[in-house]
TIRO-513862 format. One record per residue (C-alpha): x, y, z; residue in one letter. Coordinates in steps of 0.02 Angstrom, whole numbers, padded with zeros to 5 digits, always signed. Layout:
% TIRO-513862
XYZa;...
END
This chain:
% TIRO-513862
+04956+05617+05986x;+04795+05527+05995x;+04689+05468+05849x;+04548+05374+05822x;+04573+05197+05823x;+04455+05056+05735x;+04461+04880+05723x;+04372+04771+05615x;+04265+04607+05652x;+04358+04491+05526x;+04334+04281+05540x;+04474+04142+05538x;+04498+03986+05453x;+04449+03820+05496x;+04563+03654+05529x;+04495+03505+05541x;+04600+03418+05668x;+04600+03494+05840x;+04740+03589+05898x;+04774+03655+06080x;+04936+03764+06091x;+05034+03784+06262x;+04991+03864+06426x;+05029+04047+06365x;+05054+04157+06531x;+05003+04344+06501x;+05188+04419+06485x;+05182+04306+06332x;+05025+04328+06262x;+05106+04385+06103x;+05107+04255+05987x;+05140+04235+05783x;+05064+04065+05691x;+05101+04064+05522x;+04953+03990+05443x;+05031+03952+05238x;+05010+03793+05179x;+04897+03716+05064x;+04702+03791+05041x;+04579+03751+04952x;+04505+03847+04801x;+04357+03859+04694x;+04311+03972+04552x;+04220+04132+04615x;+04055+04235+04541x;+04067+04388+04626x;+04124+04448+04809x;+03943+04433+04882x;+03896+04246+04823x;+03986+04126+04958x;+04028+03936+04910x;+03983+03785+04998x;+04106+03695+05063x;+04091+03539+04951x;+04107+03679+04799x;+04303+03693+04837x;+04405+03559+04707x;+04549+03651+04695x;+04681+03645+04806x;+04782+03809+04815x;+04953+03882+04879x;+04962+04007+04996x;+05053+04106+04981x;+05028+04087+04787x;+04928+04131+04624x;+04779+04066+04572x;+04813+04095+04378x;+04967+04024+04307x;+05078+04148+04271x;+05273+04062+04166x;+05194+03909+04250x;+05281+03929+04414x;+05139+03866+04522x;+05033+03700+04531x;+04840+03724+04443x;+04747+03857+04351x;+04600+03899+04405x;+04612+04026+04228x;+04485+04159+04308x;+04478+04319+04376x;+04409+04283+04554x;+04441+04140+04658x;+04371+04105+04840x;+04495+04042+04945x;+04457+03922+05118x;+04529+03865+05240x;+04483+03779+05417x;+04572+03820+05571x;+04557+03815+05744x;+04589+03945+05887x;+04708+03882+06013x;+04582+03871+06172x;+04733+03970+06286x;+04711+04117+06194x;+04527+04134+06266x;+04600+04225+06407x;+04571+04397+06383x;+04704+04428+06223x;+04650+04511+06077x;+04658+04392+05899x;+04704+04450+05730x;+04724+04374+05571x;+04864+04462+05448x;+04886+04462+05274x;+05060+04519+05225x;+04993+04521+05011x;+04837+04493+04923x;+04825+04538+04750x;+04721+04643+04707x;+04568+04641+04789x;+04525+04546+04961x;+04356+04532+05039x;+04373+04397+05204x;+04247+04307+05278x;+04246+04235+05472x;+04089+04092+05462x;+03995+04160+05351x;+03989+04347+05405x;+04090+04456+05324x;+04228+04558+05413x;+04339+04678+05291x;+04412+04728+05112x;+04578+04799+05048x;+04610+04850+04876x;+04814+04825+04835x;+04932+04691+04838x;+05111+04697+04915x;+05043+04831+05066x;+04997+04711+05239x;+04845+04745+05329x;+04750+04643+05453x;+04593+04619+05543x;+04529+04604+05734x;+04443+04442+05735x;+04425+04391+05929x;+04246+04442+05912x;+04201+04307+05792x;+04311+04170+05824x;+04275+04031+05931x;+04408+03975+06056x;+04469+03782+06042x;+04346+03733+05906x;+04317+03742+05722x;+04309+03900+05639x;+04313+03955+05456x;+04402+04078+05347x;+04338+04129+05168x;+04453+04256+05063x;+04366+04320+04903x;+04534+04372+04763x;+04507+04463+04597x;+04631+04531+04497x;+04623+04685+04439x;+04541+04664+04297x;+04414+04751+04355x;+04451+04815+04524x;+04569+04936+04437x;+04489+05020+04295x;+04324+05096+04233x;+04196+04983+04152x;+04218+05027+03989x;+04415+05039+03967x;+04408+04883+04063x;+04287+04773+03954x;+04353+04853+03798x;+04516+04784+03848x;+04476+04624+03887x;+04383+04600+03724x;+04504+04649+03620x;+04626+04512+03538x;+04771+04573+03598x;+04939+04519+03678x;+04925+04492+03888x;+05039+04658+03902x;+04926+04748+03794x;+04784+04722+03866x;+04866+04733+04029x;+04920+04898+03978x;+04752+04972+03913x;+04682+04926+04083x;+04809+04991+04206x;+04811+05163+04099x;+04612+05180+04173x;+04605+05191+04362x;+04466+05223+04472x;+04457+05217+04663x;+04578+05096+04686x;+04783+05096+04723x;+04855+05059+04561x;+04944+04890+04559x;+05006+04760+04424x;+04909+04616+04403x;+05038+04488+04395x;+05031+04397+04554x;+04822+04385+04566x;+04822+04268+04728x;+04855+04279+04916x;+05045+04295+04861x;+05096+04327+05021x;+05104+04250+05203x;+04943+04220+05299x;+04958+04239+05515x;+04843+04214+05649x;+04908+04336+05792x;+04866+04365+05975x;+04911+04510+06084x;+04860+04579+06256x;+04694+04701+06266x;+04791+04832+06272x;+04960+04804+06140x;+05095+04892+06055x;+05031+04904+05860x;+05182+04990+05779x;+05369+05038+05819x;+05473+05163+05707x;+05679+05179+05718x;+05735+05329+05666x;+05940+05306+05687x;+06037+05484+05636x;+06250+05446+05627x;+06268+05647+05608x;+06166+05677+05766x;+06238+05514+05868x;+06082+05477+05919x;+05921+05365+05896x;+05733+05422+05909x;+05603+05272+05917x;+05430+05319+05899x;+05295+05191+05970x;+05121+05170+05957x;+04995+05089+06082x;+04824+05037+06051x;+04673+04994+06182x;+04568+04863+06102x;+04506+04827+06298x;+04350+04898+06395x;+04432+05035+06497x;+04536+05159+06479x;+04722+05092+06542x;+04879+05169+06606x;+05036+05080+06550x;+05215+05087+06566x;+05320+05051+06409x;+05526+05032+06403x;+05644+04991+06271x;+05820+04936+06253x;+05935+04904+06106x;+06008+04724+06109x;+06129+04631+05987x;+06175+04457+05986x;+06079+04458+06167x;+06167+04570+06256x;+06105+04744+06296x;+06189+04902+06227x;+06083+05021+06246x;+05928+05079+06365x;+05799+05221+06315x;+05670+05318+06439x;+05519+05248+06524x;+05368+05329+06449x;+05197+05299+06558x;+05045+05354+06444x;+04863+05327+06469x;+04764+05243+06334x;+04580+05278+06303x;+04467+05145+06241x;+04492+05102+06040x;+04601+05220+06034x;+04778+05228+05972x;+04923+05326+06046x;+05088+05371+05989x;+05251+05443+06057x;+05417+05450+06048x;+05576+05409+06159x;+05763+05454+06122x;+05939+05419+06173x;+06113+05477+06132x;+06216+05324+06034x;+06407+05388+06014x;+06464+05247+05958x;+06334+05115+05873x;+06405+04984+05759x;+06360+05059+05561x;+06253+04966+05447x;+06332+04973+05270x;+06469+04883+05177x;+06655+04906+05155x;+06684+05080+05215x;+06526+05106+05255x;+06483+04969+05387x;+06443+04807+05397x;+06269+04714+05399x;+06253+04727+05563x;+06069+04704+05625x;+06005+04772+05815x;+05858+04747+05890x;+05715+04868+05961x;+05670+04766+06123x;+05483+04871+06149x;+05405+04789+06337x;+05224+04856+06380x;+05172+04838+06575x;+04999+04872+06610x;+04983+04760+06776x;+05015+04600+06778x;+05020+04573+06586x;+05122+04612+06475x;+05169+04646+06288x;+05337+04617+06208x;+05384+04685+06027x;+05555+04666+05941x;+05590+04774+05793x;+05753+04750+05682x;+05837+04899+05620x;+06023+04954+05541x;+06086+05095+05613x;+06139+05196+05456x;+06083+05371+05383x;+06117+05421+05196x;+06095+05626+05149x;+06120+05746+05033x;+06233+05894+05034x;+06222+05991+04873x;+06253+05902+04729x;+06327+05764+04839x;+06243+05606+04927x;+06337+05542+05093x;+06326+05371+05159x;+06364+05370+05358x;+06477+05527+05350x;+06550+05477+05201x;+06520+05519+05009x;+06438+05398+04916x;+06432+05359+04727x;+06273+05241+04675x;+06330+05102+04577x;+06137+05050+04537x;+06050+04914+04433x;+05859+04922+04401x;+05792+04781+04420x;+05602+04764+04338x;+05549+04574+04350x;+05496+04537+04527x;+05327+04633+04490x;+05282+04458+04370x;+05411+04312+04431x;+05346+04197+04570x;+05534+04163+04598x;+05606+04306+04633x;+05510+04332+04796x;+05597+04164+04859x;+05717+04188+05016x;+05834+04087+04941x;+05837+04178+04747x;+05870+04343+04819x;+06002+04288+04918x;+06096+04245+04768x;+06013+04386+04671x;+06100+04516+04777x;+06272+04415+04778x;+06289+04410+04591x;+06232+04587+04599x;+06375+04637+04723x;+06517+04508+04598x;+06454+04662+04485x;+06517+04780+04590x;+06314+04848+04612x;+06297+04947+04770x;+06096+04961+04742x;+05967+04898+04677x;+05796+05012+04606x;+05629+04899+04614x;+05561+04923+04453x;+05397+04999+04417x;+05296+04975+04573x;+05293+04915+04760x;+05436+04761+04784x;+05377+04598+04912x;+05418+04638+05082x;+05570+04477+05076x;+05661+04578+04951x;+05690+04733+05116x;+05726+04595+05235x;+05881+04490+05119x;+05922+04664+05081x;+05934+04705+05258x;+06051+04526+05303x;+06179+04571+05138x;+06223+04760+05155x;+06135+04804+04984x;+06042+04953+04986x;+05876+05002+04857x;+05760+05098+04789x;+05577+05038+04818x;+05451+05140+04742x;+05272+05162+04798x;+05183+05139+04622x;+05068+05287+04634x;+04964+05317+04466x;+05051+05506+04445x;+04848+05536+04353x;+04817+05733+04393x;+04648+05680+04444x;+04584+05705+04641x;+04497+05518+04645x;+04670+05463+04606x;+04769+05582+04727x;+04644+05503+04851x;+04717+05318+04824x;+04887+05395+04768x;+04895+05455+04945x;+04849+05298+05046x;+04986+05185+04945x;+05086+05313+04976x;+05078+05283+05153x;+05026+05108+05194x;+05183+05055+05081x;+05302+05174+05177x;+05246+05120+05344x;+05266+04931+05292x;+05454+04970+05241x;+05525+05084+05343x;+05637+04991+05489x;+05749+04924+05346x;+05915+04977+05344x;+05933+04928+05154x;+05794+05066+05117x;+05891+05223+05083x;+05792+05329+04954x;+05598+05279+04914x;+05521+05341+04727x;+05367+05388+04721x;+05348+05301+04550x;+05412+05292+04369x;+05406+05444+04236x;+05267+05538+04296x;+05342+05706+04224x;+05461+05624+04112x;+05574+05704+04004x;+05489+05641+03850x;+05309+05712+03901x;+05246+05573+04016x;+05276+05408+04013x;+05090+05419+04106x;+05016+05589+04074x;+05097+05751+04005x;+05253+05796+04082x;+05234+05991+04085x;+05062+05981+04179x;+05077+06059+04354x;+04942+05945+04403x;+05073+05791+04396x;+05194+05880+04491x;+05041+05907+04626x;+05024+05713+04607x;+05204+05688+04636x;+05207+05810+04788x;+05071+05739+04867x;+05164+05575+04864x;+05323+05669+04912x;+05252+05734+05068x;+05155+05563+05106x;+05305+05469+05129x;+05392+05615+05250x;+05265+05602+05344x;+05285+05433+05376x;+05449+05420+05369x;+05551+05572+05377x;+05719+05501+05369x;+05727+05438+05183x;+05767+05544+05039x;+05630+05547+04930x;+05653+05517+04719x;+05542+05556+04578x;+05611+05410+04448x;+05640+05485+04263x;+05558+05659+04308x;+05667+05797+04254x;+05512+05900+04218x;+05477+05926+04402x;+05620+06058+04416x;+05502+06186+04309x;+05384+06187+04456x;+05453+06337+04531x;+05388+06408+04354x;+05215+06400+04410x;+05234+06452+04596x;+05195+06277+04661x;+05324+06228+04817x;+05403+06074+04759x;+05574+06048+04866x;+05659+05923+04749x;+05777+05820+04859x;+05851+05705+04709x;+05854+05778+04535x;+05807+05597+04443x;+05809+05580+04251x;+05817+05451+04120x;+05921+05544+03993x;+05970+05454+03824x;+06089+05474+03695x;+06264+05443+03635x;+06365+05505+03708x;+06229+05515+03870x;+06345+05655+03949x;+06292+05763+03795x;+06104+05714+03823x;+06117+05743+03995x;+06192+05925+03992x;+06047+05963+03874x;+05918+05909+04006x;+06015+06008+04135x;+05996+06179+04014x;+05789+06130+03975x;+05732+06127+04153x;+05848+06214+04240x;+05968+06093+04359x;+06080+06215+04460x;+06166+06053+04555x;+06086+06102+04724x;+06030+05942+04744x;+06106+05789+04699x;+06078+05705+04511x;+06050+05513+04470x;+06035+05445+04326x;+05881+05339+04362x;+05909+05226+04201x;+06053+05186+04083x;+05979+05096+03937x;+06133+05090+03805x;+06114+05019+03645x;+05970+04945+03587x;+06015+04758+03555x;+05896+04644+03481x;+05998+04462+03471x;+05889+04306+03430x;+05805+04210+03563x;+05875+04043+03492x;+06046+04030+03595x;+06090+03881+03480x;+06079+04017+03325x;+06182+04140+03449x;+06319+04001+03471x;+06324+03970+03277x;+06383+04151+03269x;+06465+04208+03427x;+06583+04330+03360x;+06459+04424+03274x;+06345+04411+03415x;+06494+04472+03537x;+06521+04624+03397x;+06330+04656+03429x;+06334+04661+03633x;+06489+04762+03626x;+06410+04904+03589x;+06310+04914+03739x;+06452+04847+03838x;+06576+04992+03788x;+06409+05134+03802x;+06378+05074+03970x;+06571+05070+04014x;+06600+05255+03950x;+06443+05322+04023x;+06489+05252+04200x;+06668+05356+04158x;+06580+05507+04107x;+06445+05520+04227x;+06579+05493+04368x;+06699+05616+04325x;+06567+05742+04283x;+06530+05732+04490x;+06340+05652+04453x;+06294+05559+04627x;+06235+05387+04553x;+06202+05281+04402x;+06069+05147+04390x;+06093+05020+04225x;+05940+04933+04159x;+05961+04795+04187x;+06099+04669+04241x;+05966+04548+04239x;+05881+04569+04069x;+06064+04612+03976x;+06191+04554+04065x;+06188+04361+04100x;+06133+04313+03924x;+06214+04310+03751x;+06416+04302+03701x;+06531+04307+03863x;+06680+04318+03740x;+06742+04319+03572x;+06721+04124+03545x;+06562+04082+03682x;+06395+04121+03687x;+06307+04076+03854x;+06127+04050+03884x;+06154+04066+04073x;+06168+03952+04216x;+06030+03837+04149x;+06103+03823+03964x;+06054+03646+03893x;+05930+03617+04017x;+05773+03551+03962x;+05587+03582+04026x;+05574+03670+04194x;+05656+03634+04327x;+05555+03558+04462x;+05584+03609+04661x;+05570+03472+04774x;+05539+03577+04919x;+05556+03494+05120x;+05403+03582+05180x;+05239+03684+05100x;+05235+03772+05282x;+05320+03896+05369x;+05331+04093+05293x;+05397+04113+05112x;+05330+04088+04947x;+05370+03918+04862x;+05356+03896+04666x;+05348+03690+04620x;+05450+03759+04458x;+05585+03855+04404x;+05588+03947+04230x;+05754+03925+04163x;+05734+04015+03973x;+05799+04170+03911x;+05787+04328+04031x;+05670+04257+04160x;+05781+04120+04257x;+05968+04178+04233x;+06022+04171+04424x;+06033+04014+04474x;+05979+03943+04655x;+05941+03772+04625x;+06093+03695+04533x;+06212+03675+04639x;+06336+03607+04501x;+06321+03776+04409x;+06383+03934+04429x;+06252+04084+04502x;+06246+04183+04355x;+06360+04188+04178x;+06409+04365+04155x;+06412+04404+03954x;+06523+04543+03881x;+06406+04672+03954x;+06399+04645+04144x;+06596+04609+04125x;+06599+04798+04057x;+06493+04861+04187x;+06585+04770+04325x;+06747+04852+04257x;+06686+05025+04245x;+06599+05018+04410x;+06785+04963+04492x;+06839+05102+04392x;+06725+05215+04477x;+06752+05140+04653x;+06954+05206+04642x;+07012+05056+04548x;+06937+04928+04700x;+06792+04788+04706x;+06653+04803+04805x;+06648+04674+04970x;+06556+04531+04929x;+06388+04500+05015x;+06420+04431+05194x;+06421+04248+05201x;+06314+04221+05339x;+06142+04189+05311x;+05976+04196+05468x;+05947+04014+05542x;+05825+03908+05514x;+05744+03747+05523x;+05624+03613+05478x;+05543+03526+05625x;+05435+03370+05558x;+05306+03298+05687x;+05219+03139+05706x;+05075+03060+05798x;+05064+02871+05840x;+05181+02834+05690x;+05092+02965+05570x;+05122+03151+05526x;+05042+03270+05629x;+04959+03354+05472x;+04913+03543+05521x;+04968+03521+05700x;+05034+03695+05772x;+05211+03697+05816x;+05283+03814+05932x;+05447+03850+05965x;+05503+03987+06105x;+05672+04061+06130x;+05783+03998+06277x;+05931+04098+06257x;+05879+04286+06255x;+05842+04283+06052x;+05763+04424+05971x;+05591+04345+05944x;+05409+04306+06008x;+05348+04130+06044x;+05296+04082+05865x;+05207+03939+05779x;+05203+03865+05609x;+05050+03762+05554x;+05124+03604+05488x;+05094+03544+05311x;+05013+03391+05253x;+05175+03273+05299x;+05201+03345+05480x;+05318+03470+05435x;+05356+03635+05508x;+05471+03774+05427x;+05554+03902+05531x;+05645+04076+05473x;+05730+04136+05622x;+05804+04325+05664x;+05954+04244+05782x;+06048+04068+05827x;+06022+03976+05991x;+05938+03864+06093x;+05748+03856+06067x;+05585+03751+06168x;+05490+03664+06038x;+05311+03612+06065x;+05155+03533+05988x;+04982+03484+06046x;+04887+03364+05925x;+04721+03250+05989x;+04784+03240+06172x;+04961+03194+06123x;+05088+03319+06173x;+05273+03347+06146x;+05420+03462+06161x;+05597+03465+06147x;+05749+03573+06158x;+05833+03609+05989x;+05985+03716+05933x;+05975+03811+05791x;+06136+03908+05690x;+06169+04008+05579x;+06172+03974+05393x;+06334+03998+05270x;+06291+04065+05073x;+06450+03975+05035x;+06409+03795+05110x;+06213+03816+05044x;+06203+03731+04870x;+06017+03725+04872x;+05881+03828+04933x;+05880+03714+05099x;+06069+03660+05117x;+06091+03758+05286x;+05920+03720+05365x;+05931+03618+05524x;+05816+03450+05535x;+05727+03390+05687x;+05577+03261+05731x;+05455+03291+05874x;+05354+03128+05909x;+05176+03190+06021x;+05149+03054+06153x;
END
């Protein structure tokens, strides 16, 4: 298939030191330089009215927010737009013909960049990458300069007049909040919680003519894997190319897929698609289910003597319904789900290092997966996910407004956020968004109106085309099964609803007679709320009081346990509590105790004394500790992860109960290497320097570079162990060295950076 294929004249940044990188040959023109660090940041007008340099006296985090939000992150700027700079230089090697982009993997909301002074793109919507062709505008070896424009979406995502009538009024920030997301315009829909460049920043090079996309597609009932591929010509002539792929693990081959030679016509894109039988792959799942094991796509592009190399990480794992029934790798699988609703407003919990322990205390609950809230999850969450064997439920956010200016934007979320997530194994069902046609007449707009079911089927059919091998949900939407009613062709593939009552298996066979549920399709119960607990914020009240208290939380704790019974034994395919996080690691934990979590008698925040600003990852300078919105613990290591009260103990119990009277596996142990390498320069750090480091054993990975922060220090997030060629290039001083890096234990990793490997690099 051939489509049109554009690129866009975008600018870089500008460093102020000069940086040369190493002799790149063309079968390794490929390169990834990871550009976070610290920015600088002024207050902005409007999108069209560019600073001067000497305006910028803020320094910024990227990735980041501008606005404080629980005071996670250094400065507030306390505005709605911020212009964002940053200098950078070009490594003069990649003048040889290569193509350069610069990719942003988040901006929220609104981005406009700027390349000196010219501008080169937009994108509306935070948490969905997108990136720009900047070789046109950049100038090899020397100084160039990158300006981002960021708003919010305080205005970005509403009409004028809902959107200045909530902002005037003297309301709460969730009110107003609230008023403004409830008026959309042209723009994706997205929560305006993270306003910043939130995620990482890279300046990318790739042949003319380069592989843009790969697609894994593993089926276990078929044995076999399809891998669709698409090539792009950014060149001046039309070129023919060869392109092969293999399968590798732990670098060692396993399995080789058809040559494909295709011709690609100037700016235009190509895809196709290549397949092999697999009889016997290793499964990626968890106790019966697999194992987190992680292959490798190894994609190689020949088009003379240059070359392009991709590597795309996959599980080989397929989850399916039958009936009433879901099946996990050819066997039948009961969700034992938590919804989880805080990363859309927590700096923290897009931290490597916090989900890792996130998804461990989840598993010590006996919590097979994990639904993302409201709207679109970071990209990190998929990729932990992907290392620990814990499977979610994203969801794409769309508005669910039966409008056609929203079905427009609904439509291209939709998409962009499907294509951004789906190689990850952990990704087994995608929602299309929360309560649309909910039970209670709309959550968002009026339940019974076939015009949100031909919101929700737009979506539905958005993400199968782009993806095709997910089951697709409709979160708390029992009204959808009435479609039929009204001759619209609505294949429900998961019957989702947020029933409540006591006892929920009454309220639930109630929904089933309303709208019709003839278990041909599987049914999960999207949330489980339980009793409505209000205790008092003031855990030193709570502790004057704990047996009352426990009285209070037992209610929920014996709901949840009985509808987990129910549910099961009724043959309903999953469960999904709300939440662990908000209910279950705060409040009595027995009879006599009353725990206020793993950070109980701390005072203030606690601070983060990270090793290095650089490298990929987002890095709050605080933690918040108090009630609800810092209850896993990644920082102390003389404390335990979480403090499970008398409600996560029931749930834990009941979901044994419900798993044949056994505990889930806990997470693996192993975590990805990485490491810290800190440069210098005649005695002083090598501030901003590019360090490279390139694989020596076979590893799944590209050469790729980290720009160094302010004390010479370069952070590294690695797919596989080994041996590895470090280099730098700073003023005419060069070095490299050999280094060795491991894999990481979750067990022997205390802090955030107890695994990472340390090494120096003095340029000579």
């Amino acid at each position: 298939m051939i489509r049109p294929f554009y690129l866009a004249a975008v600018s870089l940044l500008i460093l102020t030191v000069q940086v040369n990188g190493r002799d790149l040959q063309p079968a390794t023109q490929r390169v990834d330089l990871c550009l976070n660090g610290q920015w600088q940041g002024v207050v902005a007008v409007d999108e069209n009215t560019l600073p001067r340099p000497l305006d910028f006296n803020e320094t910024l985090p990227v990735p980041g927010i501008f606005n404080q939000w629980f005071r996670e992150m250094p400065g507030n700027l306390d505005a709605h737009r911020v212009w964002y700079r940053l200098a950078f230089v070009v490594p003069a090697e990649w003048g040889d013909g290569r193509r350069v982009h610069v990719e942003f993997r988040s901006v929220d909301h609104y981005a406009k960049v700027y390349v000196n002074r010219a501008a080169a793109g937009e994108h509306y919507c935070g948490l969905i990458p997108f990136q720009f062709d900047i070789t046109a505008a950049v100038e090899f070896g020397a100084s160039n300069e990158l300006l981002v424009y960021v708003e919010d979406s305080s205005r970005t995502i509403s009409t004028p007049a809902a959107r200045e009538k909530a902002l005037a009024e003297p309301w709460p920030k969730w009110r107003r909040y609230r008023a403004v997301q409830r008026a959309p315009n042209d723009y994706p829909v997205r929560e305006a919680y993270m306003p910043g460049i939130n995620g990482d920043v890279y300046l990318k090079s790739a042949p003319p003519v380069f592989l843009s996309d790969a697609f894994v597609k593993p089926s276990v009932r078929k044995k076999k894997l399809d891998v669709q591929l698409w090539v792009d010509n950014a060149g001046t002539e039309t070129r023919t190319v060869t392109v092969k792929n293999e399968i590798v693990l732990n670098g060692k081959s396993v399995l080789t897929l058809p040559e494909k030679t295709i011709t690609v016509p100037v700016n235009e894109s190509i895809d196709f698609t290549v397949s092999a039988t697999w009889p016997d792959p290793e499964l990626w799942g968890y106790g019966q289910y697999g194992s987190a094991v992680l292959y490798f796509l190894r994609t190689e592009l020949i088009a003379g003597q240059a070359r392009d190399t991709r590597f795309t990480r996959f599980g080989f794992r397929e989850v399916w319904a039958e009936g009433k029934d879901l099946y996990f790798n050819g066997r039948k699988w009961f969700i034992q789900g938590d919804c989880d609703d805080y990363h859309r407003r927590l700096i923290h919990t897009s931290m490597r290092a916090w989900l890792a322990r996130f998804f461990q205390a989840e598993r010590q609950q006996n919590v097979n997966n994990v639904r993302n809230g409201w709207g679109p999850a970071p990209t990190i969450w998929f990729e932990v996910a992907d290392e620990m064997g814990m499977t979610l439920e994203p969801s794409t956010g769309i508005s669910g407004y039966p409008n056609p200016t929203n079905r427009k934007t609904d439509q291209y979320l939709a998409a962009e956020y499907t294509k951004a997530i789906r190689n990850h194994p952990s990704v087994v069902i995608i929602s299309s968004n929360n309560e649309a046609a909910s039970q209670g007449g709309g959550a968002i707009s009026p339940g019974n109106d076939p015009e949100v079911w031909k919101s929700l089927k737009l979506a539905q059919d958005t993400i199968r085309q782009h993806d095709g091998t997910r089951l697709v949900s409709h979160q708390g939407s029992p009204r959808i099964m009435l479609a039929k009613k009204f001759d619209l062709d609505f294949p429900v593939e998961i019957w989702n609803i947020h029933p409540y009552g006591d006892p929920l298996l009454t309220s639930l066979r109630r929904h089933i007679q309303a709208f019709g549920y003839d278990r041909s399709v599987p049914c999960v119960l999207g949330e489980v709320v339980g009793k409505k607990v209000f205790l008092p914020k003031d855990i030193e009240l709570l502790k004057e009081y704990p047996e009352e208290a426990c009285n209070i939380q037992m209610g929920t704790a014996r709901y949840w346990a009985e509808t987990i019974r129910d549910i099961r034994a009724d043959g309903v395919a999953g469960i999904q509590l709300l939440s662990l996080m908000a209910r279950g690691y705060w409040g009595p934990i027995s009879e006599n105790e009353v725990s206020a979590g793993p950070f109980d008698g701390v005072t203030g925040e606690v601070l983060v004394p990270w090793p290095s600003r650089s490298g990929p990852g987002i890095r709050p300078t605080t933690h918040v500790w108090y009630h609800k919105l810092g209850l896993v613990n990644c920082l102390l290591p003389d404390r335990p992860i979480v403090v499970p009260n008398v409600i996560a103990q029931a749930a834990r119990d009941a979901y044994r109960a419900a798993n044949d009277g056994e505990d889930l596996p806990p997470v693996p142990d192993r975590r990805v290497p990485e490491l810290i390498v800190t440069v210098t320069a005649a005695g002083e750090p090598a501030a901003q320097a590019y360090v490279f480091l390139e694989p020596l054993d076979g590893q799944a990975t590209i050469v790729r570079g980290v720009m160094a922060d302010d004390r010479g220090a370069a952070w590294f997030v690695l797919n596989e162990p080994g041996r590895y060629r470090v280099s730098s290039t700073l003023d005419g001083r060069t070095g490299n060295a050999e280094v060795k890096a491991r894999w990481g234990s979750l067990k022997a990793d205390p802090m955030p950076w107890g695994h990472v490997d340390r090494f120096a690099l003095v340029l000579k």
